[in-house]
PQR file of N, CA, C, O and H, with PARSE charges and radii, in Angstrom:
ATOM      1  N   UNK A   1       4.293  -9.301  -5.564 -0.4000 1.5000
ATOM      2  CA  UNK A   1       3.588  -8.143  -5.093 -0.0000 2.0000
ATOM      3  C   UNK A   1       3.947  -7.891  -3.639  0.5500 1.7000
ATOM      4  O   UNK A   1       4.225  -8.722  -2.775 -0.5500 1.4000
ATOM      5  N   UNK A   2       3.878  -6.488  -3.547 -0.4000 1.5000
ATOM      6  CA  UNK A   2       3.936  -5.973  -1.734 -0.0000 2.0000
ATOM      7  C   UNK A   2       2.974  -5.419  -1.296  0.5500 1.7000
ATOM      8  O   UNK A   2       2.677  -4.457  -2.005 -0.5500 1.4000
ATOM      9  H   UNK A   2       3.652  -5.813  -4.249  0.4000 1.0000
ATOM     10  N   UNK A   3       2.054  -5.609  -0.110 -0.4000 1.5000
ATOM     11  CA  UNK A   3       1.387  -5.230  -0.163 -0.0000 2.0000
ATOM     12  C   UNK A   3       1.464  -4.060   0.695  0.5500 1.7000
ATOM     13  O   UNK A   3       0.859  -4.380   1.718 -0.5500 1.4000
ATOM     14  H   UNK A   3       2.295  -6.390   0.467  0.4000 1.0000
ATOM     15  N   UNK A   4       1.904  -2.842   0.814 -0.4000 1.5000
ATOM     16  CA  UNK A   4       2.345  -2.253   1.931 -0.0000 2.0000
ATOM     17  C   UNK A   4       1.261  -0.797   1.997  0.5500 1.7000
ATOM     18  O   UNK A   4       0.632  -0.291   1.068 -0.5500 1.4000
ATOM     19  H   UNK A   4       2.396  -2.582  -0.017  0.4000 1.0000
ATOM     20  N   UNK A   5       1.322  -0.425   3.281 -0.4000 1.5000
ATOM     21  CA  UNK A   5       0.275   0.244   4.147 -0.0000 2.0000
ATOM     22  C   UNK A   5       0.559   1.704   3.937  0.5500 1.7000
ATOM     23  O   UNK A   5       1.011   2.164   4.985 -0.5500 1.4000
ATOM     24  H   UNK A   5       1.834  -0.836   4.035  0.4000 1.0000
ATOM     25  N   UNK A   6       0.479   2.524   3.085 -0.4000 1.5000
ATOM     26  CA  UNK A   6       1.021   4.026   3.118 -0.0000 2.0000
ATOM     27  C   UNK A   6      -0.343   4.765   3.368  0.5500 1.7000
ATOM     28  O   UNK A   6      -0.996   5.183   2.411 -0.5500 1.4000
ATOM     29  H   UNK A   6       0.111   2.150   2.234  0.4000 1.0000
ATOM     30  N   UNK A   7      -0.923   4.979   5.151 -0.4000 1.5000
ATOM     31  CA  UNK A   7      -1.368   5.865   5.664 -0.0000 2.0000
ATOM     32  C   UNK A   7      -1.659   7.212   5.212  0.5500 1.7000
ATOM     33  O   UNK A   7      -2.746   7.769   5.063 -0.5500 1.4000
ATOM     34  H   UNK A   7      -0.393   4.640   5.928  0.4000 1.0000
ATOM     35  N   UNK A   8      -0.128   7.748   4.969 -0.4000 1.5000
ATOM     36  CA  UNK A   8      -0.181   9.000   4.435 -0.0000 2.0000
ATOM     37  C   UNK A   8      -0.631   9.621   3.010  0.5500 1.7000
ATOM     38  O   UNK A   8      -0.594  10.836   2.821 -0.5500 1.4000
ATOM     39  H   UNK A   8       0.755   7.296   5.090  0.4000 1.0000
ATOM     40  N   UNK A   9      -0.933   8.977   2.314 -0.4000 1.5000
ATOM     41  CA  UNK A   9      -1.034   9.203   0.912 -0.0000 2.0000
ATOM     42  C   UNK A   9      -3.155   8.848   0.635  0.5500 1.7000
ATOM     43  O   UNK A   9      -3.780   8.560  -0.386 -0.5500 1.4000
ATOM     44  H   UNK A   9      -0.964   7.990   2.468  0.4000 1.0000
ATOM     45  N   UNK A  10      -3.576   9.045   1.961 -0.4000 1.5000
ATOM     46  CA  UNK A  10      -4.777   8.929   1.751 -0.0000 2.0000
ATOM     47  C   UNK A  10      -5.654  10.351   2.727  0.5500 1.7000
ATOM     48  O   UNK A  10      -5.340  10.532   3.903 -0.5500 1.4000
ATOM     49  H   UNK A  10      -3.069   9.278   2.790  0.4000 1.0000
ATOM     50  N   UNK A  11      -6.544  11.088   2.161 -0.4000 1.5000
ATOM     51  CA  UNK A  11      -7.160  11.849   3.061 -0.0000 2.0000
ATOM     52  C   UNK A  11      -8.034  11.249   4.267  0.5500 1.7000
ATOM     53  O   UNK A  11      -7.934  11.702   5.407 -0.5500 1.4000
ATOM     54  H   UNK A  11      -6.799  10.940   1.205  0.4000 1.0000
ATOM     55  N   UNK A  12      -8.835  10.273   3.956 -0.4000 1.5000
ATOM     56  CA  UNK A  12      -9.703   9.726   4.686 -0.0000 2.0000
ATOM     57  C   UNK A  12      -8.873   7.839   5.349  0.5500 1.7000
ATOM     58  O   UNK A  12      -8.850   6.713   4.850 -0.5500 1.4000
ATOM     59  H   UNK A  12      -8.916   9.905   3.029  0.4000 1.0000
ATOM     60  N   UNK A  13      -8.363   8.418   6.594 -0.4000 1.5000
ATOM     61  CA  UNK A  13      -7.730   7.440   7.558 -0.0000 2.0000
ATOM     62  C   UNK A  13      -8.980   6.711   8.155  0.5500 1.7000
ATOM     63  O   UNK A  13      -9.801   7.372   8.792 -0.5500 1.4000
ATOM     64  H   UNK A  13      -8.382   9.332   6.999  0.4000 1.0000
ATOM     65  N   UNK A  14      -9.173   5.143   7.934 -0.4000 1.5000
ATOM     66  CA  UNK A  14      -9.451   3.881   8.703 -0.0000 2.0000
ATOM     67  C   UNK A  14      -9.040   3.536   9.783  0.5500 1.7000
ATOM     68  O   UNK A  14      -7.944   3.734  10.308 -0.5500 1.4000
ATOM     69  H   UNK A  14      -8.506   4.607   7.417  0.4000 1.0000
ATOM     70  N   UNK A  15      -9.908   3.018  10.131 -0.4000 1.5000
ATOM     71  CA  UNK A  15      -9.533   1.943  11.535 -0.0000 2.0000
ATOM     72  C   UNK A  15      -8.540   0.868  11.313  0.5500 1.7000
ATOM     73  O   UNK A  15      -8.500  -0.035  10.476 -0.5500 1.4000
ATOM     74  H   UNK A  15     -10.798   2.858   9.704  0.4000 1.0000
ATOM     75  N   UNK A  16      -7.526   1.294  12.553 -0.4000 1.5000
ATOM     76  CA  UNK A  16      -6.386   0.552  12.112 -0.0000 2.0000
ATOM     77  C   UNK A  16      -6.555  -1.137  12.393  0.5500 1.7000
ATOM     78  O   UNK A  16      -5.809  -2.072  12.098 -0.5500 1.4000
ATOM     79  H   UNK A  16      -7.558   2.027  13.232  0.4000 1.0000
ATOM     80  N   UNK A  17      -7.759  -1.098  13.033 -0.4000 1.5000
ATOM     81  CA  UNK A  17      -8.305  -2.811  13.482 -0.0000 2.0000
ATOM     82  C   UNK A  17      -8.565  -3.112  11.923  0.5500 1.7000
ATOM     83  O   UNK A  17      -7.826  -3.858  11.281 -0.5500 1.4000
ATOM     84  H   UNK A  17      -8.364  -0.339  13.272  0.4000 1.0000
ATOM     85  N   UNK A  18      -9.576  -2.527  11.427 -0.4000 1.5000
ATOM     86  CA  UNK A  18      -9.816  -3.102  10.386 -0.0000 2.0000
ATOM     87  C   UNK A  18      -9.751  -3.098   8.847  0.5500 1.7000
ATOM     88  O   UNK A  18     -10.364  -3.674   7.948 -0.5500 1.4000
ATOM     89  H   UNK A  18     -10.177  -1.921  11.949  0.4000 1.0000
ATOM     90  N   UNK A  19      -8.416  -1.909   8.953 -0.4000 1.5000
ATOM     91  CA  UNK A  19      -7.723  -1.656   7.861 -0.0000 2.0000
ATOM     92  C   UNK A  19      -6.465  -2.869   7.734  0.5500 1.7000
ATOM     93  O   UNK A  19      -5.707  -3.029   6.777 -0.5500 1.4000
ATOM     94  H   UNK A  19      -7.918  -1.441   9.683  0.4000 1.0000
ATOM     95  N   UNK A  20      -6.521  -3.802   9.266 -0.4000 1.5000
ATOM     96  CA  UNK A  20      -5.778  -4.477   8.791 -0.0000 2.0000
ATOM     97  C   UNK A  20      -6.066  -6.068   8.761  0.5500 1.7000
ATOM     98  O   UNK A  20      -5.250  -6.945   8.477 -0.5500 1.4000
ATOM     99  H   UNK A  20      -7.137  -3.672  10.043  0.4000 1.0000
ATOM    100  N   UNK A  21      -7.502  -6.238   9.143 -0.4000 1.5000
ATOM    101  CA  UNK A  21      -8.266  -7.077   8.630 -0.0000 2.0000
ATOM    102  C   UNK A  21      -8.340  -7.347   6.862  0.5500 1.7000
ATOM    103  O   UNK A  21      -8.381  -8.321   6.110 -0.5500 1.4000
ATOM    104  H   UNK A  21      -8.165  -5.526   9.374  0.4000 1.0000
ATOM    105  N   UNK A  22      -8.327  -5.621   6.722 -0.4000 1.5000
ATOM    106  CA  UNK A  22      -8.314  -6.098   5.184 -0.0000 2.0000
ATOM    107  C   UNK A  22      -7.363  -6.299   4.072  0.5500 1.7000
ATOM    108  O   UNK A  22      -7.415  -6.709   2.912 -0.5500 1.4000
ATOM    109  H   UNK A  22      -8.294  -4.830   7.333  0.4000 1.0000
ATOM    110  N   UNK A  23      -6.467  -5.842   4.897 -0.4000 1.5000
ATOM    111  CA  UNK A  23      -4.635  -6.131   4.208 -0.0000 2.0000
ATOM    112  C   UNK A  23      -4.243  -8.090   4.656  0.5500 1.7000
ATOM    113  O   UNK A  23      -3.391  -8.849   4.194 -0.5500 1.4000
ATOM    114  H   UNK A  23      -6.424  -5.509   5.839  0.4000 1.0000
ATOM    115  N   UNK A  24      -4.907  -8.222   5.313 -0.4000 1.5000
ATOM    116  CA  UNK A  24      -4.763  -9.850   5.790 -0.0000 2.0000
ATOM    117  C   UNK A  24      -5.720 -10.680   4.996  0.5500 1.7000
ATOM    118  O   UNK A  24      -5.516 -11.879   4.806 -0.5500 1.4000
ATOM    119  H   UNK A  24      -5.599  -7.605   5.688  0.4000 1.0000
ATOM    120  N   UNK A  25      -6.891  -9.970   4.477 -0.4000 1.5000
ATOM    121  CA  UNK A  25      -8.002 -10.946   3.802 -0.0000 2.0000
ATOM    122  C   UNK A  25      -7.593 -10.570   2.018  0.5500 1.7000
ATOM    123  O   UNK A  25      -7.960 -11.172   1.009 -0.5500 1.4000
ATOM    124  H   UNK A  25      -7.057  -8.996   4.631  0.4000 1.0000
ATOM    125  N   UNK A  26      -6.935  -9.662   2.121 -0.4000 1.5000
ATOM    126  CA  UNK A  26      -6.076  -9.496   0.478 -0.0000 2.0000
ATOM    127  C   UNK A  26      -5.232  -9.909   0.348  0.5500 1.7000
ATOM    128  O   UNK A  26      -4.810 -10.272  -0.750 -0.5500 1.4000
ATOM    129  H   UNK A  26      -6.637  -9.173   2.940  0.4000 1.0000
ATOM    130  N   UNK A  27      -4.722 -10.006   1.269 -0.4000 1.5000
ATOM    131  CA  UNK A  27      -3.158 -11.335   1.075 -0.0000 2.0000
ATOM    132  C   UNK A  27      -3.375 -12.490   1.248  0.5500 1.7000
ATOM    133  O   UNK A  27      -2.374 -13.173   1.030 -0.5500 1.4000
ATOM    134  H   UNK A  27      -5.064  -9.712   2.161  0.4000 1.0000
ATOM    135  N   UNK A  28      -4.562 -13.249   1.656 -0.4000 1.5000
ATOM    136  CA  UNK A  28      -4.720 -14.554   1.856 -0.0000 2.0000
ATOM    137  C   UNK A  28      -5.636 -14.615   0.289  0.5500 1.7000
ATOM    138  O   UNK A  28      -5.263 -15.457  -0.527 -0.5500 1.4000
ATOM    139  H   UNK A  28      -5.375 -12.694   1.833  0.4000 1.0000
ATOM    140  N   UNK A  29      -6.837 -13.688  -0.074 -0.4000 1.5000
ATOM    141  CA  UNK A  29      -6.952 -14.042  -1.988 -0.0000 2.0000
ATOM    142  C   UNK A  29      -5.846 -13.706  -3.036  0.5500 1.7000
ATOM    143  O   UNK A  29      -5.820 -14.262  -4.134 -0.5500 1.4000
ATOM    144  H   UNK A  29      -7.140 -13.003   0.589  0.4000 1.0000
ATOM    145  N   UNK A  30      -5.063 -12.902  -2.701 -0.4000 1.5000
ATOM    146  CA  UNK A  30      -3.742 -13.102  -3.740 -0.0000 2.0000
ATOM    147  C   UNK A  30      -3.305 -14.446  -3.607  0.5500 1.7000
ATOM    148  O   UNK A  30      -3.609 -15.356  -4.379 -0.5500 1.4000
ATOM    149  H   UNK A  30      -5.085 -12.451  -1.808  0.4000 1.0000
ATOM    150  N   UNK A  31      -2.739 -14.521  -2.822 -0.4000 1.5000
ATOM    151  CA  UNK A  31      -1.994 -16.194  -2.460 -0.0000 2.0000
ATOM    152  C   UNK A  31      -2.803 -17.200  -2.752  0.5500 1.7000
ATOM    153  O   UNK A  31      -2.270 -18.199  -3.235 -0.5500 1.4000
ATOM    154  H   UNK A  31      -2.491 -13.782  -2.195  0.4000 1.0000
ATOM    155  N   UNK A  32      -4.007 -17.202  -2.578 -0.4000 1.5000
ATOM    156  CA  UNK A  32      -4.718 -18.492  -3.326 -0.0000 2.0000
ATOM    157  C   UNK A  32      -4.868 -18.078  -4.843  0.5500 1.7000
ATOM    158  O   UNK A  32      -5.341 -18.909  -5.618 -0.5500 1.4000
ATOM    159  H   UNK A  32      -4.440 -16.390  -2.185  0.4000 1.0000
ATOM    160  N   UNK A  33      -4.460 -16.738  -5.339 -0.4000 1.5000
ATOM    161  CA  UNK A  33      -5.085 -16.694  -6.774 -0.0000 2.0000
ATOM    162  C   UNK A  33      -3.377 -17.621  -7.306  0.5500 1.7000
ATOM    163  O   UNK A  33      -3.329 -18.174  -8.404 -0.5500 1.4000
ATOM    164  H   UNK A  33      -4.076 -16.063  -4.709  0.4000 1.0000
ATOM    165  N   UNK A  34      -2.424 -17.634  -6.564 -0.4000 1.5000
ATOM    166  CA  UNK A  34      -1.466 -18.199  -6.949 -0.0000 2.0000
ATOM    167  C   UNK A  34      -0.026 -16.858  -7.004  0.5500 1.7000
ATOM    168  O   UNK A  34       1.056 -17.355  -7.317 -0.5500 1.4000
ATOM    169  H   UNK A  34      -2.462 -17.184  -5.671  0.4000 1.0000
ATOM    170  N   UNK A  35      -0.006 -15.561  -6.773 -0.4000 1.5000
ATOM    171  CA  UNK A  35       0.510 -14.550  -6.817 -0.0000 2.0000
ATOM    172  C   UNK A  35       1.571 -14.597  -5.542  0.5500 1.7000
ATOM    173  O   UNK A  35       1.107 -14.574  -4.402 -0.5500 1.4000
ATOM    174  H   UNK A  35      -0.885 -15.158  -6.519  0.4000 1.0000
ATOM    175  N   UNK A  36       2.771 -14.652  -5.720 -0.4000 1.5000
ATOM    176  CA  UNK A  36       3.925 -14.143  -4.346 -0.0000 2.0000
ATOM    177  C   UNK A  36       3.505 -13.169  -3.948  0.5500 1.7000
ATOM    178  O   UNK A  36       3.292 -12.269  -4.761 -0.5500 1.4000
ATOM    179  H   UNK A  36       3.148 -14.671  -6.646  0.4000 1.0000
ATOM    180  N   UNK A  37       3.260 -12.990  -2.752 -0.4000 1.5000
ATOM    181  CA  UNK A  37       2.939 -11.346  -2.505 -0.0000 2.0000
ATOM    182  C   UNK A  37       3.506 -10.952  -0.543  0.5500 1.7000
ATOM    183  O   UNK A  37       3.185 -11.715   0.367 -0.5500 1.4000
ATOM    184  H   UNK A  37       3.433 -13.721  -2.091  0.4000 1.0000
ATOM    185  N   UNK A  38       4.122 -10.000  -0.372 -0.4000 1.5000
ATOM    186  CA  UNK A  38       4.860 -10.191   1.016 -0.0000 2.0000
ATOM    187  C   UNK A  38       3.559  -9.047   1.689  0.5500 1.7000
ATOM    188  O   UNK A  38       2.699  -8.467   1.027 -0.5500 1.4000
ATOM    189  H   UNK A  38       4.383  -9.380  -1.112  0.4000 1.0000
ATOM    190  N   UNK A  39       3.750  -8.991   2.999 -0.4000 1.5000
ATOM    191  CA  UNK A  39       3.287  -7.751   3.293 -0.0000 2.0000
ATOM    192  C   UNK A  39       4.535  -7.105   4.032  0.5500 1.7000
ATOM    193  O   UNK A  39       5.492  -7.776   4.419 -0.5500 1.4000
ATOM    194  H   UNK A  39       4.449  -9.462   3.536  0.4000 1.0000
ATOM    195  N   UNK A  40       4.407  -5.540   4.206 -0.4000 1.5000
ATOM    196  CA  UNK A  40       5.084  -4.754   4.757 -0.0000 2.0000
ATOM    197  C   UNK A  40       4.834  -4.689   6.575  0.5500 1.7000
ATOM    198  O   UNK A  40       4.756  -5.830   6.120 -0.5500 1.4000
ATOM    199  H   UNK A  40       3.629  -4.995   3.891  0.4000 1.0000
ATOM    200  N   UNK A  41       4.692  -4.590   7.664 -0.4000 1.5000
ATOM    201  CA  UNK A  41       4.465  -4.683   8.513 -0.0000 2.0000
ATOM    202  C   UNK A  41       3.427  -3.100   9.001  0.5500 1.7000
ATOM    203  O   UNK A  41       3.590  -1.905   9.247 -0.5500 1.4000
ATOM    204  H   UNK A  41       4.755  -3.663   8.034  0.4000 1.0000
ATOM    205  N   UNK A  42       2.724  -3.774   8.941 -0.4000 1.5000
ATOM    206  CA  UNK A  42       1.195  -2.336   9.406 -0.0000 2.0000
ATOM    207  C   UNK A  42       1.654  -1.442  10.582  0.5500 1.7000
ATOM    208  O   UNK A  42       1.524  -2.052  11.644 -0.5500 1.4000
ATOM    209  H   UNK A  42       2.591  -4.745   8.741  0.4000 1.0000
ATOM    210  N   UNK A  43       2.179  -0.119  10.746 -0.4000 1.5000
ATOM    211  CA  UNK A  43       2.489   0.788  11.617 -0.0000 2.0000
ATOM    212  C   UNK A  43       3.852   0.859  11.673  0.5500 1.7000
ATOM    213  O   UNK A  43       4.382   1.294  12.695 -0.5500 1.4000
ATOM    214  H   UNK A  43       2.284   0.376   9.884  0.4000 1.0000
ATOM    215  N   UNK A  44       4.536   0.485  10.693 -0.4000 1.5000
ATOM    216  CA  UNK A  44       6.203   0.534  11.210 -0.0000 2.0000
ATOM    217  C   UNK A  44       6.541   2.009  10.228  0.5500 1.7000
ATOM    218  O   UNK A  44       5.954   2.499   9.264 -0.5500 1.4000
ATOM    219  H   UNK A  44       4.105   0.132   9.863  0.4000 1.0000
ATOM    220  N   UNK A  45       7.642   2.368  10.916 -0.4000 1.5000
ATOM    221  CA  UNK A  45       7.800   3.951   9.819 -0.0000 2.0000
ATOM    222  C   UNK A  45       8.547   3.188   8.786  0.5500 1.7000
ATOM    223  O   UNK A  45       9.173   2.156   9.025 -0.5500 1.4000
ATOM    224  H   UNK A  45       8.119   1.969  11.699  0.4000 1.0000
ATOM    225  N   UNK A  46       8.468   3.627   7.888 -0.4000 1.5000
ATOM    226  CA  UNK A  46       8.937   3.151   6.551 -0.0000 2.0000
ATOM    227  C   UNK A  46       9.733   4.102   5.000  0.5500 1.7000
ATOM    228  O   UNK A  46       9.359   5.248   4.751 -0.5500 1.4000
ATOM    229  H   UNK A  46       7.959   4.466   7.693  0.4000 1.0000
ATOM    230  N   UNK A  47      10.330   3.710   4.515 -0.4000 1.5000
ATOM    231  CA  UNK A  47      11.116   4.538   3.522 -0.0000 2.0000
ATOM    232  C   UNK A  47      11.435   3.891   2.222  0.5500 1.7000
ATOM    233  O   UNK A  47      12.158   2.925   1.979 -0.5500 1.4000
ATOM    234  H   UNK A  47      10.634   2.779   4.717  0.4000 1.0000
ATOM    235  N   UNK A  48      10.774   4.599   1.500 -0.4000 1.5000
ATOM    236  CA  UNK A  48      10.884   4.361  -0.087 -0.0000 2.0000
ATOM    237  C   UNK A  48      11.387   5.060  -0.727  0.5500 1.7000
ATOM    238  O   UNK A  48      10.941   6.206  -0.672 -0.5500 1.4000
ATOM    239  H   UNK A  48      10.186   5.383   1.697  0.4000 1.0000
ATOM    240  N   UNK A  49      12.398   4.845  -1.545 -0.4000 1.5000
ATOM    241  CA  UNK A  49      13.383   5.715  -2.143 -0.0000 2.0000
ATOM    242  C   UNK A  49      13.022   5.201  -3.925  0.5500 1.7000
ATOM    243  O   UNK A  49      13.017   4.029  -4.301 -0.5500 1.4000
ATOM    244  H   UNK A  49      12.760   3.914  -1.589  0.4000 1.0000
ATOM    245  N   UNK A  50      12.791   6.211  -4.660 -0.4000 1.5000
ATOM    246  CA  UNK A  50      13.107   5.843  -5.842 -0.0000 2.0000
ATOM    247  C   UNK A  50      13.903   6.869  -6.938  0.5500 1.7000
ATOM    248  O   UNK A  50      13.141   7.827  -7.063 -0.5500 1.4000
ATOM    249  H   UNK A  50      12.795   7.163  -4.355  0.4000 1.0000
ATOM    250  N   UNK A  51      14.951   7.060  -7.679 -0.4000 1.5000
ATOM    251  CA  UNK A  51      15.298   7.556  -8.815 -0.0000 2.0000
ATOM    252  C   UNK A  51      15.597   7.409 -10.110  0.5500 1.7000
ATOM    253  O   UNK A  51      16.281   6.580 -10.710 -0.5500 1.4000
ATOM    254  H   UNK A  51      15.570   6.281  -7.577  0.4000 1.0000
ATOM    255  N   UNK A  52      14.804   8.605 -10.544 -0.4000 1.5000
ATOM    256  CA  UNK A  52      14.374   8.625 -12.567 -0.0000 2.0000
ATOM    257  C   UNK A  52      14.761   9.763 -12.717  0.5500 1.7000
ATOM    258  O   UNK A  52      14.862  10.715 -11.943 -0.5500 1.4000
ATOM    259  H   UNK A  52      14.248   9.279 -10.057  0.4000 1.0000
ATOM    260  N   UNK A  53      15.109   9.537 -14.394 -0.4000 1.5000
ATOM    261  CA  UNK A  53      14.993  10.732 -14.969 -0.0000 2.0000
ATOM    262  C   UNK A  53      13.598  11.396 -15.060  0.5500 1.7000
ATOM    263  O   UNK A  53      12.551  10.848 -14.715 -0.5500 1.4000
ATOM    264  H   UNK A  53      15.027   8.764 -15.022  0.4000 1.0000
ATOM    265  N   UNK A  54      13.709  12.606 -15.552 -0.4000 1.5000
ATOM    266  CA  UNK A  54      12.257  13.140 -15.664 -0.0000 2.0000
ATOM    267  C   UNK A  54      11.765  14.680 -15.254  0.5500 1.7000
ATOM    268  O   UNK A  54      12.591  15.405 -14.701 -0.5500 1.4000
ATOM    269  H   UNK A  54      14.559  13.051 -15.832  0.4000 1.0000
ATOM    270  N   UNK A  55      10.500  15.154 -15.508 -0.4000 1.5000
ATOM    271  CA  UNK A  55      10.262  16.445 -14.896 -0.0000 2.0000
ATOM    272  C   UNK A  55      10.474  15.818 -13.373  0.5500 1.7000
ATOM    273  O   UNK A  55      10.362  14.697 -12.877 -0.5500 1.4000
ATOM    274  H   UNK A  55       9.829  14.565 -15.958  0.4000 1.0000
ATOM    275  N   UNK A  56      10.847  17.159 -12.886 -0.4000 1.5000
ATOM    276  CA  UNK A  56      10.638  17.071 -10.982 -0.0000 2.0000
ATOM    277  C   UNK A  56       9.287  17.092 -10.335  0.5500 1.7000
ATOM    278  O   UNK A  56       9.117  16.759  -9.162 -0.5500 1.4000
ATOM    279  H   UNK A  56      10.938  18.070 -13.288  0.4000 1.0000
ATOM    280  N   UNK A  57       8.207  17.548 -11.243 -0.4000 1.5000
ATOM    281  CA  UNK A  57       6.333  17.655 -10.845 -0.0000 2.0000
ATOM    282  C   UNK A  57       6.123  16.477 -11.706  0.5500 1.7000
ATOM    283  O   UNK A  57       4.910  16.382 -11.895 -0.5500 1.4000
ATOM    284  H   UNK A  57       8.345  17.818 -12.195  0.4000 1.0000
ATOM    285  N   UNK A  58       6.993  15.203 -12.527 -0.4000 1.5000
ATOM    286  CA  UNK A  58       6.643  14.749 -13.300 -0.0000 2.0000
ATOM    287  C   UNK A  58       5.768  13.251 -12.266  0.5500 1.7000
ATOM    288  O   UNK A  58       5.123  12.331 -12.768 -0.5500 1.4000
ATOM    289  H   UNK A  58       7.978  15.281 -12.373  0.4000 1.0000
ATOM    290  N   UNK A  59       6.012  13.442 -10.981 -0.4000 1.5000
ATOM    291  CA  UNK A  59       5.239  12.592 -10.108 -0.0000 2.0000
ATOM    292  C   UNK A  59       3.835  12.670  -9.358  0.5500 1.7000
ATOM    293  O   UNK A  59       3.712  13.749  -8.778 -0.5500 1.4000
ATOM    294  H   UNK A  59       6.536  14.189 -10.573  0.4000 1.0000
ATOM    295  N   UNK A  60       3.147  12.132  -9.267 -0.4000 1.5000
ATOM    296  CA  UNK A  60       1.619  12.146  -8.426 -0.0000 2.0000
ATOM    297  C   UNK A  60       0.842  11.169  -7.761  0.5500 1.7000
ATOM    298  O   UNK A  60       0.425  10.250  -8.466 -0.5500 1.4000
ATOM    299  H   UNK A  60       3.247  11.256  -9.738  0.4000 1.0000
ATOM    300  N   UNK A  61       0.489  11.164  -6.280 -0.4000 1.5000
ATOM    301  CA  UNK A  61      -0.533  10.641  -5.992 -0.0000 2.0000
ATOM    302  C   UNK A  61      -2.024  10.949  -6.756  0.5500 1.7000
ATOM    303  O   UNK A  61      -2.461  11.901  -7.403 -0.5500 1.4000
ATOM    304  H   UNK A  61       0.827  11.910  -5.707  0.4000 1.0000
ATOM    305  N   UNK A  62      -2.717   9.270  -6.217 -0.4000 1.5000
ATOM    306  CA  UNK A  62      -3.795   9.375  -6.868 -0.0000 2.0000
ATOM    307  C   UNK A  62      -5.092   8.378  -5.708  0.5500 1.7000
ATOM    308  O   UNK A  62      -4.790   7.398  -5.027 -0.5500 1.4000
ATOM    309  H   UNK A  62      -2.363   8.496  -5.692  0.4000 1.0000
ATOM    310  N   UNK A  63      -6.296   8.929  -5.790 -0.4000 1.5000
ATOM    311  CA  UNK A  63      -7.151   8.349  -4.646 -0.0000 2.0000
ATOM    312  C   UNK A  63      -8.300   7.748  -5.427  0.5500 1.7000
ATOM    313  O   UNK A  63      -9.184   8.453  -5.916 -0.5500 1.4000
ATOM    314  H   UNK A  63      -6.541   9.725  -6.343  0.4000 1.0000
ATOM    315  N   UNK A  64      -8.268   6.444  -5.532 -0.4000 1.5000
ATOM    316  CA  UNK A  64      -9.655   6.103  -6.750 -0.0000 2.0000
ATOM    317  C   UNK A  64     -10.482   5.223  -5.490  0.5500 1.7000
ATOM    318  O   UNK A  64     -10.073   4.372  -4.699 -0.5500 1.4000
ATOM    319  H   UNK A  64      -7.550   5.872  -5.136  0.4000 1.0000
ATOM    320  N   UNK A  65     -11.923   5.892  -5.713 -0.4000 1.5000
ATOM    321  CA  UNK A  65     -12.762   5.424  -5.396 -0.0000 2.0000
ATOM    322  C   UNK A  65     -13.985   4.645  -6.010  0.5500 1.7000
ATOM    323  O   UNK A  65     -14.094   5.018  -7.178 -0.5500 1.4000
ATOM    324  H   UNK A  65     -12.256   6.583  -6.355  0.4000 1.0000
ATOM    325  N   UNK A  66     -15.153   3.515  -5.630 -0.4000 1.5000
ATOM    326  CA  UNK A  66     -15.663   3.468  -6.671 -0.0000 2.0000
ATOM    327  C   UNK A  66     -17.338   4.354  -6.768  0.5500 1.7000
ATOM    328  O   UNK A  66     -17.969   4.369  -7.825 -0.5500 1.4000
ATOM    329  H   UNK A  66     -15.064   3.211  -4.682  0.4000 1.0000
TER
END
């Protein structure tokens, strides 16, 4: 697993103190559940590239709350 920080893909932006309190306290219970998991580095610009076949709208963000 990666655990990486995409800011942009959320309407409602956190505190970056303790948005990354909680990317540090989720990577320390993955790792004890026994799971590899890296993190991405919190504030660095970043680039994800992926290509599929498919519709071109055939992609979407999604915001689940509980």
């Amino acid at each position: 697993l990666v655990l990486f920080p995409f800011v942009h893909l959320s309407d409602k932006i956190g505190d970056p103190n303790i948005t990354m309190k909680i990317m540090e306290d989720f990577h320390g219970k993955l790792l004890s559940f026994g799971y590899a998991v890296d993190r991405a580095p919190f504030g660095w610009e970043k680039v994800f590239s992926l290509t599929s076949k498919g519709h071109p709208l055939a992609e979407s963000s999604r915001t689940i709350r509980p």
